[in-house]
KETORDO-422074 format. One record per residue (C-alpha): x, y, z; residue in one letter. Coordinates in steps of 0.1 Angstrom, whole numbers, always signed. Example, Ala and Ser with C-alpha at 12.3 -4.5 7.8 and 13.67 -1.06 7.14 Angstrom:
ATOM      x      y      z  res
ATOM   +123    -45    +78    A
ATOM   +137    -11    +71    S
***
This chain:
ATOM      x      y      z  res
ATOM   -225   -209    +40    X
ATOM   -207   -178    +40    X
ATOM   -227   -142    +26    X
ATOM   -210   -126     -4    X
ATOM   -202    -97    +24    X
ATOM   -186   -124    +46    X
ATOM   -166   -134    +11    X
ATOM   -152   -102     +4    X
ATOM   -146    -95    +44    X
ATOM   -124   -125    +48    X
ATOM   -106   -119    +13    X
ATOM   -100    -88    +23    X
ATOM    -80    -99    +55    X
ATOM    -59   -125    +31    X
ATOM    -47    -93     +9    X
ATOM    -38    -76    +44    X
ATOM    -18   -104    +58    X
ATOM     -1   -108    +24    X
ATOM    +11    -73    +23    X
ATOM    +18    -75    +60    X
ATOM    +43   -100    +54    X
ATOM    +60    -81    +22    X
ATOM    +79    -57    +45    X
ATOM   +100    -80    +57    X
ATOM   +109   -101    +25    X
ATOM   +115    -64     +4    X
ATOM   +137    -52    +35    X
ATOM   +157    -85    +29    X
ATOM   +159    -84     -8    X
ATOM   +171    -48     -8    X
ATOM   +204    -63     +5    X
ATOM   +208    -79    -31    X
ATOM   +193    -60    -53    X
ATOM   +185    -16    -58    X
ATOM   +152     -1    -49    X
ATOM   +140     +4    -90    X
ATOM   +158    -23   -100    X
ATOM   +133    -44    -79    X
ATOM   +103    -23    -89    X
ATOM   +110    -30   -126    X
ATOM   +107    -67   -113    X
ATOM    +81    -67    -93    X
ATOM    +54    -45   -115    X
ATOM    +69    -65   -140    X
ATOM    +57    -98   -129    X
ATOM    +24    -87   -121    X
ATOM    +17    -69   -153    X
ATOM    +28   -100   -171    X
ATOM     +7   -119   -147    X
ATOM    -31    -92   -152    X
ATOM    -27    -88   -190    X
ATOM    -42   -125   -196    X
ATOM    -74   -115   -182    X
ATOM    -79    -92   -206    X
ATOM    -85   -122   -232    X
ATOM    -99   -143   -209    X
ATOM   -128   -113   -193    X
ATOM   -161   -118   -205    X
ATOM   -171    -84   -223    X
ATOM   -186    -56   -200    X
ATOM   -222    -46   -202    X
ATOM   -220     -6   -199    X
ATOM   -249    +10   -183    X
ATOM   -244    +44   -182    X
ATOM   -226    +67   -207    X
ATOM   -189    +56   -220    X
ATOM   -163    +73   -202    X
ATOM   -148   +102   -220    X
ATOM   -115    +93   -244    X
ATOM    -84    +92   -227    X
ATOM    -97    +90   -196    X
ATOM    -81    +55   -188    X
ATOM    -48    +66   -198    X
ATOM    -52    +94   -178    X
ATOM    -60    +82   -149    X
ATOM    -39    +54   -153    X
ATOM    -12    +73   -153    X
ATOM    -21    +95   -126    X
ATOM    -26    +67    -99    X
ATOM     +7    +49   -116    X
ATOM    +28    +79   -108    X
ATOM    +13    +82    -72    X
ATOM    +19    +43    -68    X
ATOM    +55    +46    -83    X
ATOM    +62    +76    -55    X
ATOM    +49    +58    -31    X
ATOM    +64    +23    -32    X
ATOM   +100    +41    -41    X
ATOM    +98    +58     -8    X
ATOM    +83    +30     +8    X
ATOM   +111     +5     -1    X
ATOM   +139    +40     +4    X
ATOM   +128    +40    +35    X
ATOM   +132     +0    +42    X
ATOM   +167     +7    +38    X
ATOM   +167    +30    +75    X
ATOM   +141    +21    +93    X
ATOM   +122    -15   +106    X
ATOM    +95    -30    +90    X
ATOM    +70    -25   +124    X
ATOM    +75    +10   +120    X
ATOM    +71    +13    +83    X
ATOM    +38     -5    +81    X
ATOM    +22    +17   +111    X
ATOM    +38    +43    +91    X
ATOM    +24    +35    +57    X
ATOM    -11    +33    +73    X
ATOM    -14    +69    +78    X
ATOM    -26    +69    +45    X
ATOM    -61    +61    +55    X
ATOM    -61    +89    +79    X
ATOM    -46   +120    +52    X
ATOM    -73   +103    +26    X
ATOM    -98   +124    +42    X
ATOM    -77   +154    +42    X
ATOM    -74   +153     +5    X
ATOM   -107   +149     +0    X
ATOM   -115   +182    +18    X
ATOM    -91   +198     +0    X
ATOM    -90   +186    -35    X
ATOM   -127   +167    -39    X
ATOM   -143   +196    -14    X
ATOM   -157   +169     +7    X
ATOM   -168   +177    +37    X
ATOM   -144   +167    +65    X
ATOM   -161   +154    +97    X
ATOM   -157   +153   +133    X
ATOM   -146   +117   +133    X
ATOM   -123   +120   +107    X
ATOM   -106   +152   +124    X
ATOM   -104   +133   +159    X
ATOM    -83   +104   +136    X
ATOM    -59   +125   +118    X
ATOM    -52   +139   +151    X
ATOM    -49   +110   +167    X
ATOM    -22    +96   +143    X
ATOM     -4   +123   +143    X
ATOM     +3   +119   +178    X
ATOM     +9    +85   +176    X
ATOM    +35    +93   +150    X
ATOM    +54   +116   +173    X
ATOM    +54    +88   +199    X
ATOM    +67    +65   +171    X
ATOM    +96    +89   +170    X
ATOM   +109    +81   +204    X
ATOM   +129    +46   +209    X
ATOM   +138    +35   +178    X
ATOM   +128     -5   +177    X
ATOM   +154    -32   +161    X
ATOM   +160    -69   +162    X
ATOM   +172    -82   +194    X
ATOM   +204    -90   +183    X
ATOM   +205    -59   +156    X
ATOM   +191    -29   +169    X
ATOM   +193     -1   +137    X
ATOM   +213    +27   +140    X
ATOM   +195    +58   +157    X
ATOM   +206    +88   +129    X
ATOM   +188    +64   +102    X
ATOM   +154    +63   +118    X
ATOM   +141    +99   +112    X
ATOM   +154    +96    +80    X
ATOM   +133    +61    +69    X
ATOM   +102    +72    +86    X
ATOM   +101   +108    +71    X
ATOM   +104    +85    +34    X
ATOM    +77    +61    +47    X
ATOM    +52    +91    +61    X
ATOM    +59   +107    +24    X
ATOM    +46    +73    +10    X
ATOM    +16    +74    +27    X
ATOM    +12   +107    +13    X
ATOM    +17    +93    -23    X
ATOM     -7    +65    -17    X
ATOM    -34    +86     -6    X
ATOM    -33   +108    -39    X
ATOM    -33    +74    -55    X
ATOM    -67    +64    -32    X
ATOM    -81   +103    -42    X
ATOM    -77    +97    -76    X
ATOM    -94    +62    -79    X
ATOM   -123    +77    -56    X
ATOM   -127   +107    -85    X
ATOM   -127    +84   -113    X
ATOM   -123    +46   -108    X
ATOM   -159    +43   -110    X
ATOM   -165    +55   -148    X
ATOM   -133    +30   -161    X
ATOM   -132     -6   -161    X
ATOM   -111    -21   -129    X
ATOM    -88    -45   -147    X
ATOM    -80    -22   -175    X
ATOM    -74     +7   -155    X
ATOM    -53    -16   -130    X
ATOM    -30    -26   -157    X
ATOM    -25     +4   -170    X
ATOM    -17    +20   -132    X
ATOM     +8    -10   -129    X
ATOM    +23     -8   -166    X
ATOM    +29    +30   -155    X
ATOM    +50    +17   -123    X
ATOM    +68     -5   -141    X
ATOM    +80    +19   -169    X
ATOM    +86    +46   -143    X
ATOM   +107    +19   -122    X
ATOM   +124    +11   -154    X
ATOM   +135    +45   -159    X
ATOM   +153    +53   -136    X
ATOM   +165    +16   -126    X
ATOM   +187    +28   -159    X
ATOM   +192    +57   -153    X
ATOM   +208    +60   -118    X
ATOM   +210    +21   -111    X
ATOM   +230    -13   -123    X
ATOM   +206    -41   -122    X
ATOM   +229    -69   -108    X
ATOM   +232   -105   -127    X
ATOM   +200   -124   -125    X
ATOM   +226   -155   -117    X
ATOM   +237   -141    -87    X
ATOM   +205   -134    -69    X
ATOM   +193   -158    -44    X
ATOM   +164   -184    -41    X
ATOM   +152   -162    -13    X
ATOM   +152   -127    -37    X
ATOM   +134   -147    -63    X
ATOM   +108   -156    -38    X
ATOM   +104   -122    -21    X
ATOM   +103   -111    -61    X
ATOM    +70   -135    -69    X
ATOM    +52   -127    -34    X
ATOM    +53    -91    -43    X
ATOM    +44    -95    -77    X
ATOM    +17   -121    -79    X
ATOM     +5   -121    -45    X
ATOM     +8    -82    -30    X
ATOM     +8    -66    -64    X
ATOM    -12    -88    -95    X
ATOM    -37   -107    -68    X
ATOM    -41    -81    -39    X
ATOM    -55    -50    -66    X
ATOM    -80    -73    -82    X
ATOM    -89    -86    -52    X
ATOM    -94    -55    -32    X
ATOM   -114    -45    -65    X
ATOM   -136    -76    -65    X
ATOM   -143    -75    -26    X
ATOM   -150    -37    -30    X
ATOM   -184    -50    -51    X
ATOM   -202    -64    -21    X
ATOM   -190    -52     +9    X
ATOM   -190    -14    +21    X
ATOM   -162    +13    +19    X
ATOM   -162    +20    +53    X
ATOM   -156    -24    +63    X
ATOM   -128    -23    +41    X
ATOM   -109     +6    +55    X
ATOM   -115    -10    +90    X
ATOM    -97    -44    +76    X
ATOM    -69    -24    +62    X
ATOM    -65    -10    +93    X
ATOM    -47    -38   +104    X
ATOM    -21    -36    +83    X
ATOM     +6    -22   +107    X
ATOM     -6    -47   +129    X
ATOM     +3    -80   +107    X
ATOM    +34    -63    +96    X
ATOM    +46    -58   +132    X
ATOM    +36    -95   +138    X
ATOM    +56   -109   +106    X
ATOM    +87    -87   +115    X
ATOM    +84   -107   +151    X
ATOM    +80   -139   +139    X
ATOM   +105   -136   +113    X
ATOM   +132   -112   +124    X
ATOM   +123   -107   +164    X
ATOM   +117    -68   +158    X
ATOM   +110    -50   +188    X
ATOM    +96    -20   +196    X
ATOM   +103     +6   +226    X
ATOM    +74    +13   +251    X
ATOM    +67    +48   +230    X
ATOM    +70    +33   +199    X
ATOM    +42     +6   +208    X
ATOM    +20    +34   +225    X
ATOM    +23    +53   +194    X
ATOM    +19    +22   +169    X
ATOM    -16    +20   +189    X
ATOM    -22    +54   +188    X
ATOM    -20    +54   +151    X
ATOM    -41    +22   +144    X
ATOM    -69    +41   +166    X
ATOM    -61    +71   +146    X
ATOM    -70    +51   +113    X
ATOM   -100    +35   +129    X
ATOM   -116    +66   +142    X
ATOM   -116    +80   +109    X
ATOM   -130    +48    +91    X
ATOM   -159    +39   +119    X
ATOM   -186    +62   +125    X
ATOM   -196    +74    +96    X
ATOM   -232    +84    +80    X
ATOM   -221    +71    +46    X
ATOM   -224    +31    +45    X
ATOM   -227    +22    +11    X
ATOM   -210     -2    -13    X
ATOM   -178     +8    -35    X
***
């Protein structure tokens, strides 16, 4: 039998492998449909899919004092905005760069987390989380040389810069979006405040899918959009929060980072498998340089308690 840590360990690696393999099936659904237009579906979906639970829930116990009005709006709409940054830069960035790339590059997150903290939360930043961030900023300056591509479709070399620079500023997003859940997640109910962040997403996406985009007829958008459409919604949006949420009960902080981790790593594998991406020499060297980066800054630590 299999400990409740064990539980949340291996559900954690499911949520990684199922975003791992999201950056290939956006990248391909971008060719039929417009970044927000696909956000508007996506958040959609999987607000649609989290607001049954909310009937369904059996009705908290509160131990401590009730968290102050508004707060869950608030913060709600905090974290939405950050997510909404992130994944519109994210999926920008699809459009110019490879999915290997982007998924090293989006898991720099977990190294400018600590950074933020330091600055914003006034935690104290520590040697181990110093040697990371420094590591993965190296690794991101090797990333920079040899621009990977498929074997038969290498991608141009002026888009490159361009789509990593959008995915780097999406890590940056999704670490404000980490920072704010570390400052107040814990005084707000997970599936509430989860809703709300993804209701904020999908009324941001909605904006300005109308505003500066024409959402294309549902009619002419393939089996293969549709699917990419429900993976990201039920599976990588709806599932992976709630899971990540649930796992976070009984295993520590610190194991979870280390599973996210490898994130790059099952997105490179995917893009591979599916697409036969390859990365330059440098580009690898640097991909590693950043997983160790991320690694460094989640192992070691004197704090090893659960989330």
């Amino acid at each position: 039998m299999l400990s409740s840590a064990q539980k949340a360990d291996l559900t954690l690696v499911l949520v990684v492998i199922i975003w791992g393999t999201t950056f290939v099936a956006v990248q391909r659904a971008l060719d039929e449909i417009q970044v927000h237009s696909f956000h508007v579906l996506r958040f959609g979906i999987a607000t649609l899919a989290l607001l049954p639970l909310l009937v369904l829930r059996k009705p908290a116990i509160h131990s401590g004092a009730p968290a102050p009005r508004g707060l869950l709006l608030k913060v709600g709409f905090l974290a939405g905005f950050c997510l909404w940054v992130s994944y519109s830069l994210q999926t920008t960035g699809l459009l110019h760069t490879t999915p290997s790339r982007s998924g090293f590059l989006t898991g720099m997150a977990v190294v400018i987390v600590p950074v933020l903290a330091f600055l914003l939360l006034r935690e104290r930043m520590e040697k181990r989380a110093i040697i990371g961030v420094s590591m993965a900023t190296a690794g991101l300056a090797f990333l920079a040389f040899g621009p990977g591509g498929t074997v038969e479709r290498p991608p141009q070399l002026p888009d490159i810069p361009r789509g990593d620079l959008l995915t780097v500023g999406s890590a940056v997003a999704f670490a404000f979006q980490i920072i704010i859940k570390a400052r107040w997640a814990s005084q707000l109910s997970a599936l509430k405040l989860t809703i709300v962040e993804l209701t904020t997403v999908f009324l941001l996406a909605l904006s300005a899918a109308l505003l500066l985009e024409d959402f294309p007829d549902p009619t002419n958008l393939s089996p293969t959009f549709w699917g990419a459409v429900l993976l990201t919604g039920l599976l990588a949006t709806a599932f992976a929060f709630l899971a990540q949420t649930w796992a976070q009960r009984t295993t520590t902080a610190v194991r979870t980072a280390v599973v996210f981790a490898f994130e790059p790593v099952t997105a490179a594998i995917f893009a591979w498998l599916v697409i036969g991406e390859v990365l330059s020499p440098w580009a690898i060297f640097g991909g590693v340089l950043i997983v160790g980066g991320v690694l460094r800054t989640s192992l070691g630590g004197k704090k090893n308690h659960s989330d």
